[in-house]
C-alpha positions as CSV (number, residue, x, y, z in Angstrom):
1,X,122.7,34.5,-73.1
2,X,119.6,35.6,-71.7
3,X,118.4,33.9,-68.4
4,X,116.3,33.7,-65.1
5,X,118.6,34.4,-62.3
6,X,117.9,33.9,-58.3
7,X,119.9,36.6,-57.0
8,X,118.8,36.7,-53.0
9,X,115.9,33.1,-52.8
10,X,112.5,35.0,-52.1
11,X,109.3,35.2,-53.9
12,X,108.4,34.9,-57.3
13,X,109.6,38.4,-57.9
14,X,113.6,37.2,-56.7
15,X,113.4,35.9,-60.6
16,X,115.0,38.4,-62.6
17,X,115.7,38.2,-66.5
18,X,119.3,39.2,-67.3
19,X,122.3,38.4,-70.3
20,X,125.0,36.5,-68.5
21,X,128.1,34.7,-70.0
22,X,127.2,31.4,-71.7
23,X,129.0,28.2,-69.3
24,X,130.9,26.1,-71.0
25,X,130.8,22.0,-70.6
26,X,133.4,20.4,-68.4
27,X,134.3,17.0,-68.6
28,X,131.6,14.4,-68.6
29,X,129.3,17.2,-69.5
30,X,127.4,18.7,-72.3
31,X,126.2,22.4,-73.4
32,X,122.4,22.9,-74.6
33,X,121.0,25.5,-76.8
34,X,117.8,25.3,-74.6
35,X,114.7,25.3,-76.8
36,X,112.2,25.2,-73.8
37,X,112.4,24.7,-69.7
38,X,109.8,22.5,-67.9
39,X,108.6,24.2,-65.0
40,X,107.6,22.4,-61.8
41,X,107.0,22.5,-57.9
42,X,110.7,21.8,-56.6
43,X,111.6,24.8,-58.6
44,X,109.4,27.1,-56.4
45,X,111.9,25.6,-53.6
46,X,114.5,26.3,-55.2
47,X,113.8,30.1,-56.0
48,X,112.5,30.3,-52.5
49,X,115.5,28.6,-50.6
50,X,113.8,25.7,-49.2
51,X,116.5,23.9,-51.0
52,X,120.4,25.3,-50.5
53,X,121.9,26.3,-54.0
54,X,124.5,29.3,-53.5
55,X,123.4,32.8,-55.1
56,X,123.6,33.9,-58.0
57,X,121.9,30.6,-59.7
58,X,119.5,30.1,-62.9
59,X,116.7,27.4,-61.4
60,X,115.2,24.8,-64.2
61,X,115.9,21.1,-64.1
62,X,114.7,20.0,-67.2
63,X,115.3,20.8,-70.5
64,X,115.2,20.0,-74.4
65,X,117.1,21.5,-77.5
66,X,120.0,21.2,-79.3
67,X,123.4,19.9,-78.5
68,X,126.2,23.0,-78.7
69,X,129.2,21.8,-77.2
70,X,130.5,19.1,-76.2
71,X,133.4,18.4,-73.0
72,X,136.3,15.7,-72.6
73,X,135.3,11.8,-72.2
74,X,131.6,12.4,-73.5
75,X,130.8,9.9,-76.3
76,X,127.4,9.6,-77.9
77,X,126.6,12.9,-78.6
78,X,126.6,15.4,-81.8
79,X,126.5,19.0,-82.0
80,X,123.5,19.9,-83.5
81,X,121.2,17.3,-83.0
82,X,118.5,17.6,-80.4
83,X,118.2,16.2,-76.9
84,X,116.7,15.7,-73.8
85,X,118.2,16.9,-70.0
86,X,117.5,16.2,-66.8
87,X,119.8,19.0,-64.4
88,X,119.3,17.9,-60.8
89,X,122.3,15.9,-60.0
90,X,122.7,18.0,-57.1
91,X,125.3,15.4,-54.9
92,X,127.9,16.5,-57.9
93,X,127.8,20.2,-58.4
94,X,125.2,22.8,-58.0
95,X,123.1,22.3,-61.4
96,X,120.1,23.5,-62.0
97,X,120.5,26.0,-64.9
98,X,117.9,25.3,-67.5
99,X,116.1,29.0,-67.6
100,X,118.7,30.0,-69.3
101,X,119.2,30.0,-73.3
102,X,122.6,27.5,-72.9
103,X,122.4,24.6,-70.1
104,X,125.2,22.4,-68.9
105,X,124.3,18.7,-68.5
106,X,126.3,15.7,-67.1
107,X,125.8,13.0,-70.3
108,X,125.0,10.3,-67.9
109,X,121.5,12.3,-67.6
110,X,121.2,13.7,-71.7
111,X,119.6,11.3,-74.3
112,X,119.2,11.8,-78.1
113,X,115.8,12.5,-79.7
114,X,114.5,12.2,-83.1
115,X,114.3,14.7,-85.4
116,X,110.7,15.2,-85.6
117,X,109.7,14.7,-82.0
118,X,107.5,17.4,-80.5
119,X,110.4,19.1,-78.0
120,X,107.1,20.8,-75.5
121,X,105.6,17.6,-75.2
122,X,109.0,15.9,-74.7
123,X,109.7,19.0,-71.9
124,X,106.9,18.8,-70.2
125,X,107.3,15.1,-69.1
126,X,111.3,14.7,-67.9
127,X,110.7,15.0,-64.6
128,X,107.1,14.0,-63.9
129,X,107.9,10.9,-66.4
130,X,111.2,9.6,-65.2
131,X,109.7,10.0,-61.2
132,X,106.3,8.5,-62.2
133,X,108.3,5.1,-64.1
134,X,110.7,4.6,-61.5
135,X,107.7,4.9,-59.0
136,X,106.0,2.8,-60.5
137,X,108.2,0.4,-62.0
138,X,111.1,0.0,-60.2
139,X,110.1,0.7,-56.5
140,X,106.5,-0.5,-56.4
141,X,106.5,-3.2,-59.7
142,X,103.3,-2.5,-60.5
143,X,101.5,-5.4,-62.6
144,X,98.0,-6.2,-64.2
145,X,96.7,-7.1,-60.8
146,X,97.3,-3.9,-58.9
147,X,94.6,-1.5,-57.8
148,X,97.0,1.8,-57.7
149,X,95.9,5.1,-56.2
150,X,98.1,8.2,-57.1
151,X,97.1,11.6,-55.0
152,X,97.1,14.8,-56.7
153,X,95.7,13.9,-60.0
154,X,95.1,17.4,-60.8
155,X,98.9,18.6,-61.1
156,X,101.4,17.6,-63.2
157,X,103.3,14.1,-61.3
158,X,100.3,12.9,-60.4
159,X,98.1,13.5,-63.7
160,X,101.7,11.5,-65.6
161,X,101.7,8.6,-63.4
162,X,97.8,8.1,-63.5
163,X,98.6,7.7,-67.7
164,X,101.6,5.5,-66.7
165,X,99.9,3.2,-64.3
166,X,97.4,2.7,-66.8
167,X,99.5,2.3,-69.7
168,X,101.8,-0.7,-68.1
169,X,98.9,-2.0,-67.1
170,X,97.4,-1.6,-63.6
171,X,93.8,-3.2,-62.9
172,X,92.8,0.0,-61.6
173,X,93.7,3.4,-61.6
174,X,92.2,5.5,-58.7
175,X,92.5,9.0,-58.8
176,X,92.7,11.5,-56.0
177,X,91.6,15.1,-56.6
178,X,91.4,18.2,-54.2
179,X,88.3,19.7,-55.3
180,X,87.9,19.7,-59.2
181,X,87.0,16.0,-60.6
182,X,86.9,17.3,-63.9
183,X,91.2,17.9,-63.4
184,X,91.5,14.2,-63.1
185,X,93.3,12.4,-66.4
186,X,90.7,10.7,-68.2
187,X,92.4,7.1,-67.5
188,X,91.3,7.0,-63.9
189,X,89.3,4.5,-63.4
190,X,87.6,6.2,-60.2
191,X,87.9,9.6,-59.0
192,X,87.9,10.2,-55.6
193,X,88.0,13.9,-54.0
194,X,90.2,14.3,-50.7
195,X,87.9,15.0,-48.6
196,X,85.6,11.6,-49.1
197,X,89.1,9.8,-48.8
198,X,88.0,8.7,-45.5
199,X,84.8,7.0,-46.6
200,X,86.0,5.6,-49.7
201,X,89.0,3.8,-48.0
202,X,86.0,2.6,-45.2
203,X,84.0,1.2,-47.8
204,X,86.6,-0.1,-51.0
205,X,88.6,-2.9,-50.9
206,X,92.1,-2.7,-49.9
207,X,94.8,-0.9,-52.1
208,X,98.0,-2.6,-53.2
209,X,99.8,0.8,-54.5
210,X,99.9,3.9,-53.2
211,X,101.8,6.8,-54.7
212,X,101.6,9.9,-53.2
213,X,102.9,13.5,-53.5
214,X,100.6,15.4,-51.3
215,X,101.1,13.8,-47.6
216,X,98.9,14.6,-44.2
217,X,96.2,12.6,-42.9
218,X,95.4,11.5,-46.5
219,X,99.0,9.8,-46.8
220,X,98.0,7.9,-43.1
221,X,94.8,6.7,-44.5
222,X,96.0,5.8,-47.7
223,X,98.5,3.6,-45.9
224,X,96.0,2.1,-43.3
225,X,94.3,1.1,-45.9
226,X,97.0,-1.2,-47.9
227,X,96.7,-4.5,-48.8
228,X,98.9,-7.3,-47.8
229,X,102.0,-6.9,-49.6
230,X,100.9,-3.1,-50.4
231,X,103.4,-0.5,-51.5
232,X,103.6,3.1,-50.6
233,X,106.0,4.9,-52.4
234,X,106.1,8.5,-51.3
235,X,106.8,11.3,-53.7
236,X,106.6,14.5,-51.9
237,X,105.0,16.6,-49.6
238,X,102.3,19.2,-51.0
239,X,100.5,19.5,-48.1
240,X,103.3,20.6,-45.7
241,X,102.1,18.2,-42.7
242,X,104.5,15.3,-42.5
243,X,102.6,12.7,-40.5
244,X,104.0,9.6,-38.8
245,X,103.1,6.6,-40.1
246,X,103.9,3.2,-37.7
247,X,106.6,0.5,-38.5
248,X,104.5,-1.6,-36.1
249,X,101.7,-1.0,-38.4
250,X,103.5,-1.7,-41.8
251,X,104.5,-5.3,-40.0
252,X,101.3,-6.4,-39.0
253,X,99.4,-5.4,-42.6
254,X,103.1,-6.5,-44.3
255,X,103.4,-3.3,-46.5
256,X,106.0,-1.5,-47.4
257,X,106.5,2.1,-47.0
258,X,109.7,3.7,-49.7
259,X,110.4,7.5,-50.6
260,X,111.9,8.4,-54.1
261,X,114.0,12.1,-54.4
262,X,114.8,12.0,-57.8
263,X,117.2,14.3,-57.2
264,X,118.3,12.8,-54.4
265,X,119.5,9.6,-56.5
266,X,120.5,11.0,-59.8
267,X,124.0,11.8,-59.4
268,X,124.5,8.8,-57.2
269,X,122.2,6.3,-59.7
270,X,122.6,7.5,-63.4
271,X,122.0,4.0,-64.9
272,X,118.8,3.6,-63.6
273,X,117.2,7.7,-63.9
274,X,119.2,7.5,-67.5
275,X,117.0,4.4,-68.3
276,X,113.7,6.1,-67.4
277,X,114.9,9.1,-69.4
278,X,115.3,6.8,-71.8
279,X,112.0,4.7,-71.9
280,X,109.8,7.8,-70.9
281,X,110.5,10.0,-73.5
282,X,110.6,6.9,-76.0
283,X,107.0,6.1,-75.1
284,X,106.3,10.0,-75.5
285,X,107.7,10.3,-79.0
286,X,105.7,7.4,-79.7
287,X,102.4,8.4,-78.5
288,X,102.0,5.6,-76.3
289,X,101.9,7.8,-73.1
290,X,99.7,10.6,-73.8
291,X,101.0,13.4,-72.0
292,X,99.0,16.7,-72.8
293,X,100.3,19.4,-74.6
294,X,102.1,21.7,-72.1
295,X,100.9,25.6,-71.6
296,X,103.9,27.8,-73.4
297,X,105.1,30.7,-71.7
298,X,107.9,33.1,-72.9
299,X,110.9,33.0,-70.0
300,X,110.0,36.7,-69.7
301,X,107.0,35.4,-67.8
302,X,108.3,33.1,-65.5
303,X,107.8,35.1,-62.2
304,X,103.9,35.2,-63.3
305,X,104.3,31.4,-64.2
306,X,106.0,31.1,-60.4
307,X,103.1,32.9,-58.8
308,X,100.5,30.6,-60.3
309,X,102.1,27.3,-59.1
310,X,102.1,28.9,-55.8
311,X,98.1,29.9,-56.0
312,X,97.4,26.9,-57.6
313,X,95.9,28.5,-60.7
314,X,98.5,27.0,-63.0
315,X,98.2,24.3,-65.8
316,X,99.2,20.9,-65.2
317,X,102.5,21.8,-66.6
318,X,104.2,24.9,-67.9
319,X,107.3,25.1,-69.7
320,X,108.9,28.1,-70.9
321,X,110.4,29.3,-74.5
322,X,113.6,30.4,-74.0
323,X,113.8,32.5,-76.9
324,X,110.6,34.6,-75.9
């Protein structure tokens, strides 16, 4: 099978396209015919090394195709019908795997999909989706009263959980873009750039949600400026500058301050990331969360893909065609 392998973590050239053996599904698990590979952020870390997988490995966390094979104690499933795969249960084995043409899945974290469902579309929001709903739903229990600002509109997590915030519903939906308003998702209901963050917080009413994948000083005035009974529900850290943020100052304003590593919890919480699989890519195949369509790149081009996410020239969201 052809695939993009990390030989020694480095730059975007450290991908390298090359045949390799196809694995096989042990028990619990299933094997993909991968149709297409979502590309995001954490796998630039995990090309890079930020995160430790052992060399050689295939990056890609995400995934749709086609069921091939199926291991002992799996139930559920049929070879040959199409499904959806998230591959970042990292506290079981070293997964990852999904630029590759055949991916191995643990069926706690696969779910069926229709025949006719559009599989880039489907790809492009596993991750961002399943993130953005248990953000949003399970941590901070958003509801129709909720002002909710979500940083870093412009890329992929934070352009899917602007749609979802306004889908459940949330009052408002404000939007916080670097430098380009025009990248903002069209259901923000303001859009504010980072640098007027300061002097929108000093003039706007309080916040109740905050969800946030960028960090720095506009994480610390995003929580100042909480209401009682806010939620901050951190995401990641784009901007590289971890700030501190006071537990003094969460008890006086009473707000709450909660992280979410999806990969962190998906080997030791199946049920619940199996469940936003589940509703996500429901609400996708139904239209009702209107994820855009994704920009398609052949897996030959994934080291160019890799260099734009790092220069910040890329799409929204990328996935690659494994068979290109």
């Amino acid at each position: 099978m052809r695939s993009a392998v990390v030989h020694h973590p480095g730059p975007p050239s450290a991908l390298t396209i090359e045949d390799r053996e196809p694995p096989q599904p042990g028990d619990g698990e299933i094997a993909i015919d991968v149709a297409y590979a979502g590309v995001g952020f954490v796998d630039t870390l995990l090309r890079s090394g930020a995160f430790p997988l052992t060399p050689p490995f295939v990056p890609g966390i995400e995934v749709t195709g086609v069921v091939r094979a199926i291991g002992a104690g799996v139930a559920g499933f049929t070879v040959g019908r199409p499904v959806a795969a998230l591959l970042n249960d990292f506290g079981r084995v070293q997964r990852a795997g999904g630029y590759a043409q055949v991916a191995i899945a643990h069926n706690s974290l696969a779910v069926d999909l229709p025949d006719d469902v559009d599989l880039p579309r489907i790809t492009a929001a596993l991750v961002n989706g399943v993130t953005a709903w248990l953000a949003l739903r399970d941590i901070a229990r958003v509801d129709s009263a909720d002002t909710v600002v979500v940083t870093g509109v412009g890329g992929g997590l934070g352009g899917t959980a602007v749609r979802l915030a306004a889908l459940l519903p949330a009052r408002r939906v404000v939007g916080v873009v670097s430098h380009d308003p025009a990248r903002a998702p069209a259901e923000c209901t303001d859009v504010v750039l980072t640098g007027d963050i300061e002097a929108w917080s000093a003039g706007g009413e309080p916040v109740d949600v905050v969800i946030d994948s960028v960090g720095g000083r506009l994480r610390q005035l995003l929580f100042e400026h909480l209401a009682p009974f806010g939620r901050l529900v951190v995401l990641g850290n784009a901007s590289g500058e971890d700030v501190a943020l006071s537990s003094d100052a969460a008890w006086h304003a009473t707000s709450t301050v909660t992280g979410l590593s999806l990969g962190g919890i998906a080997h030791s919480h199946p049920g619940a990331v199996r469940a936003a699989l589940r509703a996500v890519v429901d609400l996708v195949a139904r239209g009702q969360l209107a994820e855009p369509m994704p920009d398609i790149q052949p897996l030959t081009r994934v080291s160019s893909v890799h260099e734009a996410i790092a220069d910040r020239s890329a799409p929204a969201k990328t996935v690659l065609d494994v068979a290109r």
